[in-house]
Structures are given as structure tokens and as C-alpha cells.
N, C-alpha and C positions, 0 to 999 in steps of 0.2 A: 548558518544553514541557508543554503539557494531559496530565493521565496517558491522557487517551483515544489520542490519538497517539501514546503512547509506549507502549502496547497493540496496537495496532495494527500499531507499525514490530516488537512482538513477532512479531506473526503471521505476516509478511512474513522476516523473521529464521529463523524454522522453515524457511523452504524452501531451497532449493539454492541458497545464496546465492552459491557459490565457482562455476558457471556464466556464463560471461560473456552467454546469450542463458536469459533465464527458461523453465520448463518451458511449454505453454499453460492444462496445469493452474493455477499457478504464477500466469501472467499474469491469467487469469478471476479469481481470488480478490486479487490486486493491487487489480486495477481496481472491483471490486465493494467492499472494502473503501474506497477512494480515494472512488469514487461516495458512499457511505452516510456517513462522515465529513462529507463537503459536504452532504448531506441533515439532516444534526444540526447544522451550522452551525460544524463543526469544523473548516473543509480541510486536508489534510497540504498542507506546502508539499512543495518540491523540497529546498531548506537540510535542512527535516526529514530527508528522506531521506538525501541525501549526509552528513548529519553522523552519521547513526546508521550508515551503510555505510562510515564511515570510522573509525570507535570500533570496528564489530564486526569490521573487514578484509572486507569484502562484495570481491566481484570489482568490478573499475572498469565495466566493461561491463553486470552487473548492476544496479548501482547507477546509473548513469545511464540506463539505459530504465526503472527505478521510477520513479528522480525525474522524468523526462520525463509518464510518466502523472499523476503526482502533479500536478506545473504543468498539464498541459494539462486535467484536469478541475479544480482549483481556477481558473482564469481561466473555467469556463465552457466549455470546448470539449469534443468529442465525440468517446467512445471505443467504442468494439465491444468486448462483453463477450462472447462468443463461447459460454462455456460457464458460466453464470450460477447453475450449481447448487453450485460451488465453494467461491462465498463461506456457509456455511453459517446456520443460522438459528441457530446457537450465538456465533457470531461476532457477531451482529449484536446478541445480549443482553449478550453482557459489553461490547461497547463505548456500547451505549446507555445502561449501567448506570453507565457513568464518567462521562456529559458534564453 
């Protein structure tokens, strides 16, 4: 796995991961991390996901509404970022700093 990904499923890891329904905080910073990966030509897969939520014990429910955003903006499809200040502009240097 690229270390940018595996920076990334960091970031995602911080949050409430033992929630089976993510915070919206939570979700915004998923998906906007998810989005910018694919913009650096990096996509998280869904595997990604589930295989790091299954190493770290992530809630089941957790882990598959990440891996769901994951797949559905790696194929290209369209998500609502709701609260788009989450993903921060600090996030966005150390992963651009790894690809």
C-alpha cells in the first residue's frame, strides 16, 4: 500500500472508529480526504479500507460506510461533502508530501 494511503487510513483511524454510524464531523473529513487522494491520482480502494478496519478492530458498520465512500468516489461517483472545512489544510500537506 502507497504510504500516502496508509497516512491517510491514519487520519481516518483518529476518529471514533468503535461507532458503528461515523460522527458528520467524522464523515466530511473521510470524504474530503477520499476526494484529494483521487485528485493526486492516489484512490483509497474499499480493500484498503476494510483491511486496515480489520487490523485495527474498526466497528463493522464503521468500516463499511468508509469503504463505501472510498469505492464510490474511486469509480468516479459523487459524494456531498457537507462540512468541507474538516478536512484541513494540514491534512492536505502531509499527504501531498508522500505521493
Amino acid at each position: 500500500m502507497p504510504a500516502v494511503i496508509d497516512k491517510a487510513l491514519d487520519f481516518i483511524g483518529a476518529m471514533n472508529t468503535s461507532s458503528s454510524a461515523p460522527h458528520p464531523m467524522d464523515e466530511s473529513t473521510a470524504k474530503g480526504i477520499f476526494k484529494y487522494l483521487k485528485e493526486l491520482g492516489v484512490p483509497a480502494s474499499a480493500a484498503d479500507v476494510n483491511a486496515r478496519g480489520i487490523q485495527e478492530g474498526w466497528d463493522t458498520g464503521f468500516t463499511k460506510k468508509v469503504a463505501g465512500w472510498a469505492d464510490k468516489i474511486e469509480s468516479g461517483g459523487r459524494v456531498v461533502i457537507k462540512n468541507p472545512e474538516y478536512f484541513t489544510a494540514y491534512m492536505r500537506e502531509v499527504l501531498r508530501a508522500l505521493v
